[in-house]
Backbone bond lengths (Angstrom), bond angles and torsions (degrees), N, CA, C in turn:
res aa  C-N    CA-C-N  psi(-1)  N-CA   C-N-CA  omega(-1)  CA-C   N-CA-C  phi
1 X - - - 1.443 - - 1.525 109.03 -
2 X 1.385 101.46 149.37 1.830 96.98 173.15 1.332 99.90 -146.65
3 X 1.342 122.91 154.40 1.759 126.90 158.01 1.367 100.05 -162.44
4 X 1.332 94.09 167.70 1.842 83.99 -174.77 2.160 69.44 -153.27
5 X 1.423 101.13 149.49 1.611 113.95 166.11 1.317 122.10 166.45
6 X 1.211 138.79 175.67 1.374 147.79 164.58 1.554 113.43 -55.39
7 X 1.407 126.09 123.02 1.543 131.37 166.69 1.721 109.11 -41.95
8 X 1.230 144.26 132.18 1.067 116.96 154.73 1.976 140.14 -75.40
9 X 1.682 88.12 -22.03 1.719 95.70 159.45 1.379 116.75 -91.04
10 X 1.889 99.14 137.27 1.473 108.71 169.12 1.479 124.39 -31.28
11 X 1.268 139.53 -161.55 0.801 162.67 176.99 1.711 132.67 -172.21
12 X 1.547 120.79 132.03 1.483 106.55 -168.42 1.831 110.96 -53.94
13 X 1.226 105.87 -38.30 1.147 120.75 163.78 1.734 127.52 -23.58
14 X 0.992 88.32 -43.02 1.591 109.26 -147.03 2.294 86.88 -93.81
15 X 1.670 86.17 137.70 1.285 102.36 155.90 1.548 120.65 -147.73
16 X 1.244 117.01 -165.37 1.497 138.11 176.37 2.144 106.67 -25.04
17 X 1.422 97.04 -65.27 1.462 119.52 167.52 1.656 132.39 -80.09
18 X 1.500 110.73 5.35 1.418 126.60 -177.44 1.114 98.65 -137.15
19 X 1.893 104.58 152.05 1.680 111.56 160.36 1.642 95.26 -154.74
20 X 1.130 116.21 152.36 1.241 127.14 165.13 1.883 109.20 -74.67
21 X 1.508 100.23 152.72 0.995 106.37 -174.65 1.594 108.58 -143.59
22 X 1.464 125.18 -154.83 1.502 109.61 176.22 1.694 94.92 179.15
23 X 1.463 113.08 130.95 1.503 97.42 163.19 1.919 99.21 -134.25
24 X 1.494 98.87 147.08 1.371 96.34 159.22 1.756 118.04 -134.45
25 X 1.653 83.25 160.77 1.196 124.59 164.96 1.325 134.17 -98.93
26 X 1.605 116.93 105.28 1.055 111.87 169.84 1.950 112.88 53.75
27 X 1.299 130.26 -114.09 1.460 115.95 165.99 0.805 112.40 -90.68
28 X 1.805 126.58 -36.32 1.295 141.96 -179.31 2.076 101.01 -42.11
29 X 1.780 91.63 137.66 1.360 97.75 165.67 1.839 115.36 -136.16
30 X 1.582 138.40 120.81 1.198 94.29 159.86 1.542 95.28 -125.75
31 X 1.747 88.49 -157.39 1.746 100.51 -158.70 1.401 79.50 -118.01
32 X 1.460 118.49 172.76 1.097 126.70 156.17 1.874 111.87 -179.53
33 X 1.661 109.22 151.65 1.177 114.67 -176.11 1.694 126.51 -70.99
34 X 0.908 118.79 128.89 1.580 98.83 -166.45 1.889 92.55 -117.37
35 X 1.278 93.23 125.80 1.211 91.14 177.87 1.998 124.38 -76.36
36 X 0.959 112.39 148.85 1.598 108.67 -175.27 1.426 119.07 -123.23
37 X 1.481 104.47 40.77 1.361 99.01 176.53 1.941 124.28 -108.82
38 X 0.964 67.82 4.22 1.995 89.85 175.32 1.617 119.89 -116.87
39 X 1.497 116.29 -49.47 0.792 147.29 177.05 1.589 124.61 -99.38
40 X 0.863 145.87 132.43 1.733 149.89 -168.72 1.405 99.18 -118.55
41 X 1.522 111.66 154.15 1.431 133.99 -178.25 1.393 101.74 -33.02
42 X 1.360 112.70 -65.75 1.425 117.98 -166.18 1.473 109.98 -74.50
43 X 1.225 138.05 -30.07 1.314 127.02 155.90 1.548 124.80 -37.00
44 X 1.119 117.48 -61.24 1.747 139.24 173.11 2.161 86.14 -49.46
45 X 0.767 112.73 -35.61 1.566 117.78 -166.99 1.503 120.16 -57.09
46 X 1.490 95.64 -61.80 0.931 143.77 -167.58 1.545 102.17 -63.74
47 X 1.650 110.84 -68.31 1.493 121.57 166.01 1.456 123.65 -73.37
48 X 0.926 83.02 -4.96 2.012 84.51 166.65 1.815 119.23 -100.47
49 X 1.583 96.95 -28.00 1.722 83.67 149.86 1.344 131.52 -95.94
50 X 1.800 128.10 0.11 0.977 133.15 174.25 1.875 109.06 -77.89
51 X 1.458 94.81 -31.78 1.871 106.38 164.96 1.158 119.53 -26.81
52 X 1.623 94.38 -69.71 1.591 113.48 -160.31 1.996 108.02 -90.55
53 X 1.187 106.23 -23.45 1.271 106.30 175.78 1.843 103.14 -74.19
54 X 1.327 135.51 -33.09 1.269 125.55 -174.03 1.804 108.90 -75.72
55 X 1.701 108.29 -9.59 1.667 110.27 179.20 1.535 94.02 -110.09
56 X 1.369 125.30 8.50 1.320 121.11 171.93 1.977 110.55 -97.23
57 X 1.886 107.13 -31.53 1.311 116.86 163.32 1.742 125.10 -76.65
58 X 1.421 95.20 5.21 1.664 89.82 179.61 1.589 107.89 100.35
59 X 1.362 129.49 16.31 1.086 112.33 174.46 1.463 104.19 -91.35
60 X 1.496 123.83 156.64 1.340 137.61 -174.36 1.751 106.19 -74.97
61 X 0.993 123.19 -21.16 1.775 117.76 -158.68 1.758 98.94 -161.42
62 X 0.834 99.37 128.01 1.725 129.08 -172.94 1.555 113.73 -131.76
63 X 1.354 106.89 152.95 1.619 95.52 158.76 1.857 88.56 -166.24
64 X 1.818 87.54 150.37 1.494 91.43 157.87 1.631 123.27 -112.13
65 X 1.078 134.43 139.17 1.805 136.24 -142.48 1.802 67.89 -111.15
66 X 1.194 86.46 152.89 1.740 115.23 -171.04 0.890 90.69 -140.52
67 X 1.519 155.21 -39.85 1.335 137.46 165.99 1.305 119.80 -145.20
68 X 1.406 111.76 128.71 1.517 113.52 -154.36 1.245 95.24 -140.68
69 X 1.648 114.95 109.14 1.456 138.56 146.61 1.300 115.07 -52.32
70 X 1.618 109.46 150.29 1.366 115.87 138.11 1.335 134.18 -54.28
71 X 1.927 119.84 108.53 0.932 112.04 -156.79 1.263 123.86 -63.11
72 X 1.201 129.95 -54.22 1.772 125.64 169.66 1.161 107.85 -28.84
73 X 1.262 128.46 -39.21 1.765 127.21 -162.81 1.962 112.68 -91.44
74 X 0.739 101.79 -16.07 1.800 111.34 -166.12 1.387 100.19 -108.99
75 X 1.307 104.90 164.45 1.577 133.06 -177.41 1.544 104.24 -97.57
76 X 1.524 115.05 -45.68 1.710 96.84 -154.19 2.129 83.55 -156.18
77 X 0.797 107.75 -176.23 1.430 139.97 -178.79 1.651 127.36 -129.04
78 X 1.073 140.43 147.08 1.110 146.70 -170.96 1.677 113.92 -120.43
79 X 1.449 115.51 104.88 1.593 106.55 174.98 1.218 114.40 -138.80
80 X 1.494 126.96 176.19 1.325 146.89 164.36 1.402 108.87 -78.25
81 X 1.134 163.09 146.81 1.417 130.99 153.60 1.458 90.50 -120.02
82 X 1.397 97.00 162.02 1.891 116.35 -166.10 1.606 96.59 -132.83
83 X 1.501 94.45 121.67 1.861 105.12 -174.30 1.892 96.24 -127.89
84 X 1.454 93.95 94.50 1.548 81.61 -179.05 1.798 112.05 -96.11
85 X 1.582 101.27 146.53 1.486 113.18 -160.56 1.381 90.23 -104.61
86 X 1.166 147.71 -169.24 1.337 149.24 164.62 1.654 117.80 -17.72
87 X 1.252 123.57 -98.46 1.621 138.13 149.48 1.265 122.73 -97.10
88 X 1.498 126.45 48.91 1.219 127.79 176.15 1.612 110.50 -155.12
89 X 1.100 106.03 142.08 1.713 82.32 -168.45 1.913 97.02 -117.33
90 X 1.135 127.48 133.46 1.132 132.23 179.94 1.556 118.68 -78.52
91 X 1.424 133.25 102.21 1.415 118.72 -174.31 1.316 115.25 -126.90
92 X 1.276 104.31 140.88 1.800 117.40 -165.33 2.114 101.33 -140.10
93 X 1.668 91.60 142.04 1.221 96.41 -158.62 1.848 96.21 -91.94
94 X 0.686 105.20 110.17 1.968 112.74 -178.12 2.024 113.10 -110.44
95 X 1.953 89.45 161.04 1.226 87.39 173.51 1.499 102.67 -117.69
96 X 1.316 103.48 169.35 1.805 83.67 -173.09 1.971 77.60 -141.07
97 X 1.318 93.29 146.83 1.411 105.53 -170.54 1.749 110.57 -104.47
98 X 0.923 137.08 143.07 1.356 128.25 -160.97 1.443 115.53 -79.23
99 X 1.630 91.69 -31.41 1.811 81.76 -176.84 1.242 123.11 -69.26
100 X 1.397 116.02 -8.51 1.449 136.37 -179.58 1.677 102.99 -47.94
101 X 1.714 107.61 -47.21 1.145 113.06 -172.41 1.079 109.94 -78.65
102 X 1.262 124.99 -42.04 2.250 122.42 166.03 1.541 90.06 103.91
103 X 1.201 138.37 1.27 0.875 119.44 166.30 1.480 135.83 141.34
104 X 1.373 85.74 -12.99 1.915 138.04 -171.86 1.098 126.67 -96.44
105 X 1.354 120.51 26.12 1.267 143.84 -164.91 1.563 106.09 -96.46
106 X 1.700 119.57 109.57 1.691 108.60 -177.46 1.429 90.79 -97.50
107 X 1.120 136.61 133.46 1.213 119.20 -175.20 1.630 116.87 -82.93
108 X 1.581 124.25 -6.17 1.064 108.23 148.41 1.341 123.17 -99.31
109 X 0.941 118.61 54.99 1.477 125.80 -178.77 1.518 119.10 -155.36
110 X 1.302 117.02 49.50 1.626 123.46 -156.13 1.219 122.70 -77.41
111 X 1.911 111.29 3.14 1.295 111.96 -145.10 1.712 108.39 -106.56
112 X 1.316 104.12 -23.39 1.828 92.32 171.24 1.923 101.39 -74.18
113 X 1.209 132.12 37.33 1.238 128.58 -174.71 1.969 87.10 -119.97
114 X 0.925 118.98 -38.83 1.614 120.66 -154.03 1.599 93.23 -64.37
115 X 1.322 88.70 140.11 1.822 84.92 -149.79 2.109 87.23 -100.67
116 X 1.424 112.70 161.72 1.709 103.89 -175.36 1.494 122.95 -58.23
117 X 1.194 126.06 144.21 1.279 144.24 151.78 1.781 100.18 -1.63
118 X 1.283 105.54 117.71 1.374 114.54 168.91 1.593 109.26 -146.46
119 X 1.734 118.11 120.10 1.368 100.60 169.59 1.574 114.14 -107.76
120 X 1.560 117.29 50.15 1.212 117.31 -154.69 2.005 87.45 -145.72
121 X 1.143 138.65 121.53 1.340 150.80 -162.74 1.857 78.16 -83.78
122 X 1.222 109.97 111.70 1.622 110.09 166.14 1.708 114.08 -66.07
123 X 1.507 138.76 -24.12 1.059 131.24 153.57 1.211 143.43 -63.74
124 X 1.690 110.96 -25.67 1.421 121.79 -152.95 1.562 90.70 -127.60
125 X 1.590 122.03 -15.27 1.188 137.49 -168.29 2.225 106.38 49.24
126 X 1.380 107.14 21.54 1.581 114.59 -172.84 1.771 89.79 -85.10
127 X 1.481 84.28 -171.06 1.697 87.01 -161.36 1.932 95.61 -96.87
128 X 1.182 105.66 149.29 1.836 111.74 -177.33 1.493 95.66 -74.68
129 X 1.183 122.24 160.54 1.512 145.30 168.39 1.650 90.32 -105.65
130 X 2.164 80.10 118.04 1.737 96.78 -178.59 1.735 97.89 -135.74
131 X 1.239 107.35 157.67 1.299 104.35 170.18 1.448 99.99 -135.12
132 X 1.553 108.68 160.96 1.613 112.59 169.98 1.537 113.31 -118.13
133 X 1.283 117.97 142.89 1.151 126.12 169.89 1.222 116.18 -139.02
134 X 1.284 105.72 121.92 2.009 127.43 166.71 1.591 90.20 -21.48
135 X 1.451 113.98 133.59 1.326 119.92 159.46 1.825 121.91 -63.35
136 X 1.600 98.12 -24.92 1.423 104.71 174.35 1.402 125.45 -58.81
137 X 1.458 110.48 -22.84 1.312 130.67 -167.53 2.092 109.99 -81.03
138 X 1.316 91.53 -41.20 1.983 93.28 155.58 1.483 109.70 -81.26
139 X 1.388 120.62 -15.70 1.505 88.31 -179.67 2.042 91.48 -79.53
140 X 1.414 131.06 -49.19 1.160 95.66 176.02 0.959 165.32 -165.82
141 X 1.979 89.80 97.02 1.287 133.25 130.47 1.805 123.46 -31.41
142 X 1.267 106.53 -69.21 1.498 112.92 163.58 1.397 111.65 -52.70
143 X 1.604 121.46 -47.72 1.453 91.10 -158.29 1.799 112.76 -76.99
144 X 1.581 85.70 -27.10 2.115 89.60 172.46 1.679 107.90 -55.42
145 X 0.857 139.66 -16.65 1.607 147.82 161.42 1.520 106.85 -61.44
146 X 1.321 115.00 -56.15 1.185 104.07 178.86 1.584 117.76 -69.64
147 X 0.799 138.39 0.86 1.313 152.63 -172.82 1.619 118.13 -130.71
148 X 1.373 126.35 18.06 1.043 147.06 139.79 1.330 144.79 -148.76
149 X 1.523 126.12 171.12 1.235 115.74 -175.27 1.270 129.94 -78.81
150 X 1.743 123.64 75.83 1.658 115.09 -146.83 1.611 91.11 -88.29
């Protein structure tokens, strides 16, 4: 199973510039805050089905940004990244740091940045937290979109 979207109940958490959100994997579920001060609901929307639709056309490396600063202003970024293998797509939750990009960062366009498939933490050399999901499971993801009001 996969979905990735906005919670529809508030949260104490949650204000003007925050919303809860949630994506899953397979059984795996988490929550997380998405910030909204750069980016708007429908932005995150927008690029989160263009994500999964570019690992649904055959591209090798995807990601969905969970929290996306203004780049001049921020340190790092928040994503999913999507490594699809044959019919399975490999996804691991990463941070990606800006200077990485030097400067070249389109912010809708995050994806020649997603750096290769690693299941090995390059600092800690420990093992990455990966999950797999049936490629069938983004196709549908998309098609329940088309068939409702996401």
């Amino acid at each position: 199973m996969f979905s990735i979207g906005f919670l529809q109940e508030k949260r104490g958490l949650e204000h003007d510039d925050m919303r809860y959100a949630h994506i899953v994997l397979n059984d795996f579920t988490e929550e997380f805050l998405v910030p909204l001060t750069y980016w708007s609901e429908a932005d995150y929307r927008r690029h989160w089905i263009d994500g999964v639709v570019r690992v649904l056309s055959g591209e090798l490396r995807s990601c969905l940004v969970t929290a996306m600063y203004e780049p001049g202003r921020a340190n790092f970024l928040k994503w999913w990244a999507l490594y699809r293998v044959g019919e399975t797509v490999k996804v691991q939750e990463q941070l990606f740091f800006l200077a990485w990009a030097r400067g070249r960062l389109e912010p809708f366009n995050p994806y020649p940045h997603i750096r290769r498939r690693s299941t090995r933490d390059e600092d800690t050399g420990g093992q990455v937290s990966e999950w797999t999901v049936d490629i069938y499971h983004f196709k549908s993801f998309v098609d329940s979109l088309n068939a409702s009001s996401w």
